[in-house]
C-alpha positions as CSV (number, residue, x, y, z in Angstrom):
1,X,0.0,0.0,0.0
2,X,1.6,3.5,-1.0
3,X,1.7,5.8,2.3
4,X,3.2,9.2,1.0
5,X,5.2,10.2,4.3
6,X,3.8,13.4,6.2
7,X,4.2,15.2,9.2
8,X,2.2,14.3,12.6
9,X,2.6,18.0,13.5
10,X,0.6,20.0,10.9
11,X,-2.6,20.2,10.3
12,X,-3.1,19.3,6.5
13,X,-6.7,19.7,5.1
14,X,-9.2,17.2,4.6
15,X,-11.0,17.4,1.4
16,X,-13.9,19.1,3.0
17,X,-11.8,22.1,4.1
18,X,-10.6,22.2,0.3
19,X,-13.8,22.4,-0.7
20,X,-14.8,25.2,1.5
21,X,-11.5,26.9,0.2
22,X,-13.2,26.5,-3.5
23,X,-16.3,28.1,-2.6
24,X,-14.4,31.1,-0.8
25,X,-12.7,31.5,-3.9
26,X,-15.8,30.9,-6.2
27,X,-17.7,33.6,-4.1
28,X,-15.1,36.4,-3.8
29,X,-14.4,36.7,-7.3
30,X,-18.3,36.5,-7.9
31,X,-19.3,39.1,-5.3
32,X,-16.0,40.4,-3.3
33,X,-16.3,38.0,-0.4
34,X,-15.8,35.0,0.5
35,X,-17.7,32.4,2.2
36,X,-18.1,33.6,5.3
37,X,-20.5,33.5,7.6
38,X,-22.2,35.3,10.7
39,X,-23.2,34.1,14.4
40,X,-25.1,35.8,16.4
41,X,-26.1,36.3,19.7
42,X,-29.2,37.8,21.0
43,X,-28.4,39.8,24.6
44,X,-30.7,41.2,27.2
45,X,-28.0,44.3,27.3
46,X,-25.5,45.9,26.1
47,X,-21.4,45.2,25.7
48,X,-18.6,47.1,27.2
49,X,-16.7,47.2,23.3
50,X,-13.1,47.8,25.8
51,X,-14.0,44.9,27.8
52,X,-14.7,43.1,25.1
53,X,-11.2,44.0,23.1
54,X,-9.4,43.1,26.4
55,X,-10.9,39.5,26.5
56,X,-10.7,39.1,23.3
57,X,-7.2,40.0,23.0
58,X,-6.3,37.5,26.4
59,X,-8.3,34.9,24.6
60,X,-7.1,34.8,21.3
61,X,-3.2,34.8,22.2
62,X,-3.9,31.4,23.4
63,X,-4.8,30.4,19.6
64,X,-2.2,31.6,16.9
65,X,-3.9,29.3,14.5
66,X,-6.8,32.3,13.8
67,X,-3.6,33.5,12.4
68,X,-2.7,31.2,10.2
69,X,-3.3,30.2,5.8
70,X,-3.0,27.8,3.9
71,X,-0.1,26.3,2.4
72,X,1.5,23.1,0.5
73,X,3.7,20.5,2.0
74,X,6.5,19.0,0.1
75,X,4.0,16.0,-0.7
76,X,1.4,19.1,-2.5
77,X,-1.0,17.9,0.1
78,X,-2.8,21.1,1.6
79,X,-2.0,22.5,5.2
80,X,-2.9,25.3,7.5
81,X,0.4,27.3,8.5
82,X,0.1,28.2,12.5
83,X,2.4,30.9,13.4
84,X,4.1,29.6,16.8
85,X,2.5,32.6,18.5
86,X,-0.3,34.7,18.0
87,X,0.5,38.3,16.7
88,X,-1.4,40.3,18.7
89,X,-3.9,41.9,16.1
90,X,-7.7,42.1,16.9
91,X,-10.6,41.4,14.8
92,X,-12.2,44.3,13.7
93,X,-15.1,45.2,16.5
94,X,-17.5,47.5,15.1
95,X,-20.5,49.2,17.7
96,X,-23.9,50.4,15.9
97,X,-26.1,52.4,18.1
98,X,-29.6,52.7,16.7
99,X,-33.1,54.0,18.5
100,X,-34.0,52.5,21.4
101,X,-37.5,51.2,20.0
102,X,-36.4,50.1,17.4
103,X,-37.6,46.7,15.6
104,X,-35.8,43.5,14.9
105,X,-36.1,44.4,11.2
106,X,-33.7,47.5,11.9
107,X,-31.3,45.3,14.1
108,X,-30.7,42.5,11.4
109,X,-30.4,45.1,9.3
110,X,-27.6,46.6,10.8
111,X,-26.3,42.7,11.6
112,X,-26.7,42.2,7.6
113,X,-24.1,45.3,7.0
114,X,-21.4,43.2,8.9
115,X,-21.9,40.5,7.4
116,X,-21.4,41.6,3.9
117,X,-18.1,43.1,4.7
118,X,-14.6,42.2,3.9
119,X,-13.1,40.7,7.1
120,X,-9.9,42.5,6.4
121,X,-6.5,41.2,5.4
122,X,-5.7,37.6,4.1
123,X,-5.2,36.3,7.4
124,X,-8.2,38.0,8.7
125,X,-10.7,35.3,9.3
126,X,-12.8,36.9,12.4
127,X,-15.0,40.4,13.2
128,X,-17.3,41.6,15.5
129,X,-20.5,43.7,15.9
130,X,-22.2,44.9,18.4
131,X,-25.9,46.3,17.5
132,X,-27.2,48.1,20.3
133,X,-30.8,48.9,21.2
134,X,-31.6,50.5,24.2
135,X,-31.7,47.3,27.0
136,X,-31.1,45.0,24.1
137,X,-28.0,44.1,22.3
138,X,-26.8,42.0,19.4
139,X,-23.2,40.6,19.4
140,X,-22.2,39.4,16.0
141,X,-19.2,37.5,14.9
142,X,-18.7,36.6,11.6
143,X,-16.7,34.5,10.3
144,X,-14.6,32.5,7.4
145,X,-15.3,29.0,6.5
146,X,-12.1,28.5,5.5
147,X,-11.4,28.2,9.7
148,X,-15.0,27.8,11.1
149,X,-17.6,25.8,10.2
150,X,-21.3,26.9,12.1
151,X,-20.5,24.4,14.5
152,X,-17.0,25.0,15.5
153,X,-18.4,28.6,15.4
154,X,-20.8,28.2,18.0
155,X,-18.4,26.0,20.0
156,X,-15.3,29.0,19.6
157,X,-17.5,31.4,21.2
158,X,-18.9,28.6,24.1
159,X,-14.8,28.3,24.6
160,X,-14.8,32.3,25.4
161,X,-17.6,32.0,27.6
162,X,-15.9,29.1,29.2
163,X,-13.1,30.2,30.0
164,X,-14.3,34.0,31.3
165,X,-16.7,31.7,33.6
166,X,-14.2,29.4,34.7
167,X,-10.6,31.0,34.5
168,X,-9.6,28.3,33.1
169,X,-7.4,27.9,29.4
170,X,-8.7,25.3,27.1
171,X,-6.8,25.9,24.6
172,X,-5.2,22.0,25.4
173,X,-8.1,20.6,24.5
174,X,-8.4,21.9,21.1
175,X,-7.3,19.5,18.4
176,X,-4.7,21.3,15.9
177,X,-3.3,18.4,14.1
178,X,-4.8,16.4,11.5
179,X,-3.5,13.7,9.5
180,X,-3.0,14.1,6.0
181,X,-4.4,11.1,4.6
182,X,-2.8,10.2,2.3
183,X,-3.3,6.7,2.1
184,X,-5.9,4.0,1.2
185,X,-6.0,5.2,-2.2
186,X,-7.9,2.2,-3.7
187,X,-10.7,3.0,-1.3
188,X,-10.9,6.7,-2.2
189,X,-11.2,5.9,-6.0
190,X,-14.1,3.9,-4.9
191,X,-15.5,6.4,-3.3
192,X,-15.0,8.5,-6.5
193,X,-17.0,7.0,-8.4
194,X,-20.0,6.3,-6.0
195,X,-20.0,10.3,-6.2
196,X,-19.6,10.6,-9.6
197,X,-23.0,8.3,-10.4
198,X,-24.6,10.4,-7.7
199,X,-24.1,14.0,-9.3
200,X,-24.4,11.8,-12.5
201,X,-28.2,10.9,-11.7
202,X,-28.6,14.9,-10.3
203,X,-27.5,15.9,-14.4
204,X,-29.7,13.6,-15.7
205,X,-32.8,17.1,-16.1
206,X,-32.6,20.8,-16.0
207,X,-32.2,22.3,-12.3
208,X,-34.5,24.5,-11.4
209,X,-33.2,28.1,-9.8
210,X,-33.4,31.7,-10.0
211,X,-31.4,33.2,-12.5
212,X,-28.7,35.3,-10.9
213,X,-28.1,38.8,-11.6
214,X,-26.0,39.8,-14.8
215,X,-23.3,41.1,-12.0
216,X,-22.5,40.2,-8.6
217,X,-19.5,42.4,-7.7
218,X,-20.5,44.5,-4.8
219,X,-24.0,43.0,-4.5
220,X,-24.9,42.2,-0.7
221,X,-27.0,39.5,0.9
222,X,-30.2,39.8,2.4
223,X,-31.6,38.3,4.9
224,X,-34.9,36.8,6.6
225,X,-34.7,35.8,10.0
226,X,-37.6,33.8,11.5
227,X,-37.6,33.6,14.9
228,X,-39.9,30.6,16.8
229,X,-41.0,31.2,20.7
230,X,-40.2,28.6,23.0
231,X,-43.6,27.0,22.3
232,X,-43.9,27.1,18.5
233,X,-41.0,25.6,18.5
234,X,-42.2,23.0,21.0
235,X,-45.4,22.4,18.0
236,X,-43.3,22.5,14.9
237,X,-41.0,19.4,16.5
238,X,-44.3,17.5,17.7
239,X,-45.8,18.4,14.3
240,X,-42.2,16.8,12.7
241,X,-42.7,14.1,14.6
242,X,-45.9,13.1,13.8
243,X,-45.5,13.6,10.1
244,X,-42.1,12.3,9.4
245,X,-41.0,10.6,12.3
246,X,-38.7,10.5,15.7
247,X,-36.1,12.8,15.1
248,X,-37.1,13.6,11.3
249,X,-37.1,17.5,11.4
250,X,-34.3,17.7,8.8
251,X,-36.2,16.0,6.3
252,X,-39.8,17.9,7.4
253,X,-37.8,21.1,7.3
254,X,-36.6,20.5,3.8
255,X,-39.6,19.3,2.5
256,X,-41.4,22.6,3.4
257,X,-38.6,24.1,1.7
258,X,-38.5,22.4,-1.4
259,X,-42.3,23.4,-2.0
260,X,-41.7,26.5,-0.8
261,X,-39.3,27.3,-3.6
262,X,-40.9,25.6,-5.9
263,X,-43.8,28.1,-6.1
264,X,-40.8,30.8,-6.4
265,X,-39.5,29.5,-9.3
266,X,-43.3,29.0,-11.1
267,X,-43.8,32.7,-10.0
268,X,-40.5,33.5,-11.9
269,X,-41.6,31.4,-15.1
270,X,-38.2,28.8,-14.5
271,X,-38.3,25.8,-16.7
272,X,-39.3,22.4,-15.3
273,X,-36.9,20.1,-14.5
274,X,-35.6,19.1,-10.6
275,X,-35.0,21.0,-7.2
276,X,-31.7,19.7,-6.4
277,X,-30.7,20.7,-2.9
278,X,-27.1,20.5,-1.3
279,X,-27.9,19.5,2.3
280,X,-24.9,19.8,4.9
281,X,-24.2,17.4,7.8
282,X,-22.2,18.2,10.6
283,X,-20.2,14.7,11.0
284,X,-18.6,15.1,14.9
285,X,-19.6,12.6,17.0
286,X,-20.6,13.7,21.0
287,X,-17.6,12.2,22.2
288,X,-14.7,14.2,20.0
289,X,-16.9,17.0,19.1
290,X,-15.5,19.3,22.5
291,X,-12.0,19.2,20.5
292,X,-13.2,20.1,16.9
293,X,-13.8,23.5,17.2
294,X,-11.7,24.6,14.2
295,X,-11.8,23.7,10.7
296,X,-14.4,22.1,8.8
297,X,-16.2,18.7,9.9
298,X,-18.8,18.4,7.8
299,X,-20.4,16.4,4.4
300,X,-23.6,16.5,2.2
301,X,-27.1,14.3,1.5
302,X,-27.6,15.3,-2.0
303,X,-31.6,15.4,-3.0
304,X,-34.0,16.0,-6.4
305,X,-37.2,16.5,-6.4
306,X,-38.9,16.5,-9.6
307,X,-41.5,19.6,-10.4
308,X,-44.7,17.4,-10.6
309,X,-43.7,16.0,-7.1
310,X,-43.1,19.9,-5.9
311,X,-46.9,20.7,-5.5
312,X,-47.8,18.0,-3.3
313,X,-46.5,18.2,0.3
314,X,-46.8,14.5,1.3
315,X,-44.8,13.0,-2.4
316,X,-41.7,15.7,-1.7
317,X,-41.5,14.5,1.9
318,X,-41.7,10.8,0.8
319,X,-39.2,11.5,-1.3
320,X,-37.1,13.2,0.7
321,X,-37.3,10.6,3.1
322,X,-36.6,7.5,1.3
323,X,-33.5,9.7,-0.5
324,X,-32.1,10.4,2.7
325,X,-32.2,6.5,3.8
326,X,-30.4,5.3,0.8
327,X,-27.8,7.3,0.9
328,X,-27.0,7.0,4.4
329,X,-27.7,3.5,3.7
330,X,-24.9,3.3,0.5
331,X,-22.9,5.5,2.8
332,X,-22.9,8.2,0.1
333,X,-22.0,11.0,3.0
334,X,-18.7,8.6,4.3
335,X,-18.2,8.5,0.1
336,X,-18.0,12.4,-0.6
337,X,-15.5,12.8,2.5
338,X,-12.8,10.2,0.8
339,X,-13.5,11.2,-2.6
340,X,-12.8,15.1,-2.2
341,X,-9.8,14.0,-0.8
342,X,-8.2,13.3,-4.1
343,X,-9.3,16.7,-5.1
344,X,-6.5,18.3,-2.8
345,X,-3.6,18.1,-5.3
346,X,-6.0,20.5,-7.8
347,X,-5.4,24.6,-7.7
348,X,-8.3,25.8,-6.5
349,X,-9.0,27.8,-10.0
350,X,-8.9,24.6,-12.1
351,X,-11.3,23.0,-9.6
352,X,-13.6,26.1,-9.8
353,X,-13.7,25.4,-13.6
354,X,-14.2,21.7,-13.3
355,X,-16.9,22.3,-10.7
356,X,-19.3,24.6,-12.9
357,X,-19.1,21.4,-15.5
358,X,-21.6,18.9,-14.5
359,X,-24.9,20.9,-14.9
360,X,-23.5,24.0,-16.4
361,X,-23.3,26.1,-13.7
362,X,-26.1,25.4,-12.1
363,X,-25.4,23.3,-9.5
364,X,-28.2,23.6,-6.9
365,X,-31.6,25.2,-6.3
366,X,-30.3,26.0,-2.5
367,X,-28.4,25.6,-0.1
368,X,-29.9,23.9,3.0
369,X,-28.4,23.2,6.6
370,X,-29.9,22.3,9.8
371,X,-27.5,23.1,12.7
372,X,-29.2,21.1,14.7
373,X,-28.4,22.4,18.9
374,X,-26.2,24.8,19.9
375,X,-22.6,23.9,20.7
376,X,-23.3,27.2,22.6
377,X,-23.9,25.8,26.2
378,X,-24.1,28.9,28.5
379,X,-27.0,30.9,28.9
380,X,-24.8,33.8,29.3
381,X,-22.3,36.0,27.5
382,X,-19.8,38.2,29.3
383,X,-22.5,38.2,32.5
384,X,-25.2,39.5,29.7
385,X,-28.2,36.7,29.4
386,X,-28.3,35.2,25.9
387,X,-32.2,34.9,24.4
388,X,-31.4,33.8,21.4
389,X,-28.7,32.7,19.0
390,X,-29.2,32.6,14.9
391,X,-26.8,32.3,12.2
392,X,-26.7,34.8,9.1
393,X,-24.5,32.8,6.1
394,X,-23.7,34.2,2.9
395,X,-25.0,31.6,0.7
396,X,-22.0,30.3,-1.6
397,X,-22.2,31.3,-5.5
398,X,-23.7,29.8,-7.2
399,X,-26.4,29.4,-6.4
400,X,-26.5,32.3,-3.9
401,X,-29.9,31.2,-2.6
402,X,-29.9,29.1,1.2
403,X,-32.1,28.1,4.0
404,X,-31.0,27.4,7.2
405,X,-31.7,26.2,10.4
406,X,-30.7,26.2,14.1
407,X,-32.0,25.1,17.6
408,X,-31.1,27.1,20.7
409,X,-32.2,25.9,23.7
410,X,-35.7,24.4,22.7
411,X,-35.9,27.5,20.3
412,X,-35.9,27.1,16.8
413,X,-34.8,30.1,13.8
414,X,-34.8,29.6,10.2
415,X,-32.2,32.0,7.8
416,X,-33.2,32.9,4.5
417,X,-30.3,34.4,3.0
418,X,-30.1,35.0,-0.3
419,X,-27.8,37.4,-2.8
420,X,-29.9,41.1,-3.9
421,X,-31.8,40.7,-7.3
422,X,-32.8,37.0,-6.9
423,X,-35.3,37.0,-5.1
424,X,-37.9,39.7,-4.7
425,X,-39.9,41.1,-1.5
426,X,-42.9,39.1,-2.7
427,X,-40.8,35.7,-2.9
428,X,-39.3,36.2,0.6
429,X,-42.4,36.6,2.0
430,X,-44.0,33.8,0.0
431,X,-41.1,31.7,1.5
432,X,-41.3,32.8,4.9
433,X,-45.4,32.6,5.0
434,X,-45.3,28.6,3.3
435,X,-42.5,27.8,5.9
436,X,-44.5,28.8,8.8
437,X,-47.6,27.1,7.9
438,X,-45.7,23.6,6.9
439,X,-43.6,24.0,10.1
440,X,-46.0,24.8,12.4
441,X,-49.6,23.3,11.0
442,X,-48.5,20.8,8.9
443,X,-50.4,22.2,5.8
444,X,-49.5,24.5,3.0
445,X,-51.3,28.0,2.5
């Protein structure tokens, strides 16, 4: 068996983190940023922005590697460089102060500006901002994909918390090697080419989406937040339940998605053909997730639905359903993680050509991802009670279109995030007013 020698010190990138590099890349030359994302947390009152640099500044020295970039090893297999000590530069903290009665709209508005700029220099991967609003406060921290996933995301700021709370450093806890795999070879071709029949059988009609504007540079995201109280969320995972089964809500969420969108796309006069929908899986396990805070663990489910099956609730979450079981059942998700492992000797510009082949651009309907609960654990930030945390992602181009979902303790948001010019006022709120009534009733509008 060929084993390429490597070093038990770095940590090279899995194929999954190569990806997320390729969709950095593919979105900041489309818009002028990358794939980053935004956390953030709802507050009963307002930040001290010094206290908040000096924390920051104690906590981060203990972790050069938000420091760091990527790089090749002799072998060309991918790494991330960690500087041996952290440099001492803060992420950019911005404070917005707007009227004290103001509505959520205005806040997320104000979150949505952050979000949709540059984090800074190239080894600038974090920023904060703080929206105030008279006894209410939003602390936002957005972040790149390239270092973060939404899960390591929530767990990086639960480490803060922890260590504020406790005094204690945790930094030894937090995993910063990774082997580089490259190995098993015969076993990662296999893989291969279980993926390549999969996005094979996704070719095989048109994909249905909104057309995306003529040019991207500059355009920001918008986004719809919908927030569920304690006890509609409560309803919409008994009504899961009940209609998809024990522990089902991914597949109920995505269902009431998938219809939602597909009245979108009749609105805007898109051909027929199939809603094919990315969907991301966070693939820790509880018992090594506390040390996987940075990087990307992750994989996809891959679903089609075809138009005829759209209109009818019950057919898209059957099929849905029985998609998700054989795939998990052919071990499709295990497949994509080996496979994109051979991808890593590719520059990321020929693999940003390559990737636009298969369906000619046009490579999903949306995004989806369900978060799933918090790795935040505390119900406190910097001795300010947290009410709430959601998550604001820039949708990767294309398709610039996503849905996501979170649970924070026993609450439930969905994100609608989606690039300016593709979808109008009209389709967010047709969206937003479908995805309620699924979620929450069980029945379409």
């Amino acid at each position: 068996m060929l084993r390429i020698p490597s070093s038990s010190r770095k940590r090279y990138l899995t194929g999954m983190d190569w990806m997320i590099h390729l969709l950095d890349g593919m979105t900041r030359r489309a818009t002028g940023v990358g794939n980053t994302s935004q956390i953030v947390l709802e507050l009963n009152g307002p930040l001290a922005p010094e206290r908040l640099r000096e924390r920051l500044a104690e906590f981060l020295r203990r972790y050069p590697v938000v420091r760091g970039r990527a790089a090749r090893d002799y072998s060309l297999c991918p790494y991330w460089r960690i500087p041996r000590r952290h440099d001492g530069s803060l992420p950019r903290i911005d404070v917005v102060r707007i009227d004290d009665s103001a509505r959520f709209d205005e806040a997320l508005a104000a979150l949505q500006d952050g979000v949709n700029q540059p984090l800074g220099g190239r080894r600038d991967y974090l920023a904060f901002r703080a929206v105030e609003a008279g006894d209410k406060a939003y602390l936002a921290m957005a972040f790149d994909h390239r270092l973060l996933d939404a899960g390591g995301a929530e767990a990086f700021l639960g480490l803060f918390q922890h260590e504020l709370e406790t005094g204690t450093d945790g930094s030894d806890d937090v995993s910063l090697t990774q082997p580089a795999g490259l190995c098993d070879w015969a076993r990662k071709f296999r893989a291969g080419r279980q993926v390549n029949r999969a996005l094979l059988a996704l070719s095989e009609n048109s994909v249905r989406c909104v057309p995306l504007p003529a040019t991207l540079m500059g355009r920001p995201y918008r986004f719809k937040v919908i927030r569920f109280d304690d006890e509609q969320s409560e309803r919409i995972l008994a009504t899961a339940y009940d209609r998809a089964g024990y522990l089902m809500f991914m597949p109920y969420a995505l269902a009431a998605g998938v219809q939602a969108f597909g009245r979108v796309f009749d609105r805007h006069g898109v051909e027929p053909g199939d809603i094919v929908v990315p969907v991301s899986l966070d693939t820790r396990s509880p018992g090594t997730a506390p040390g996987q805070v940075f990087f990307n663990h992750m994989s996809f489910l891959l679903f089609k639905v075809a138009t005829d099956e759209a209109v009818d609730f019950a057919a898209v979450l059957n099929t849905v359903k029985r998609q998700m079981y054989q795939q998990v059942k052919s071990g499709l998700p295990q497949d994509i993680c080996h496979a994109s492992d051979l991808m890593r000797i590719a520059p990321l510009g020929l693999l940003s050509r390559l990737a636009r082949l298969p369906m000619k651009g046009r490579v999903a309907s949306f995004c989806f991802a369900h978060i799933g609960e918090s790795a935040y654990g505390s119900d406190e930030f910097m001795g300010q009670r947290v009410g709430n945390l959601f998550h604001m992602p820039r949708a990767p181009v294309p398709p610039g279109v996503g849905l996501f979902f979170n649970h924070f303790h026993g609450m439930l948001n969905a994100t609608l995030s989606y690039i300016d010019g593709t979808l109008t006022d009209d389709d967010v709120a047709t969206i937003a007013e479908q995805m309620t009534a699924h979620l929450i009733e069980g029945a379409s509008l």
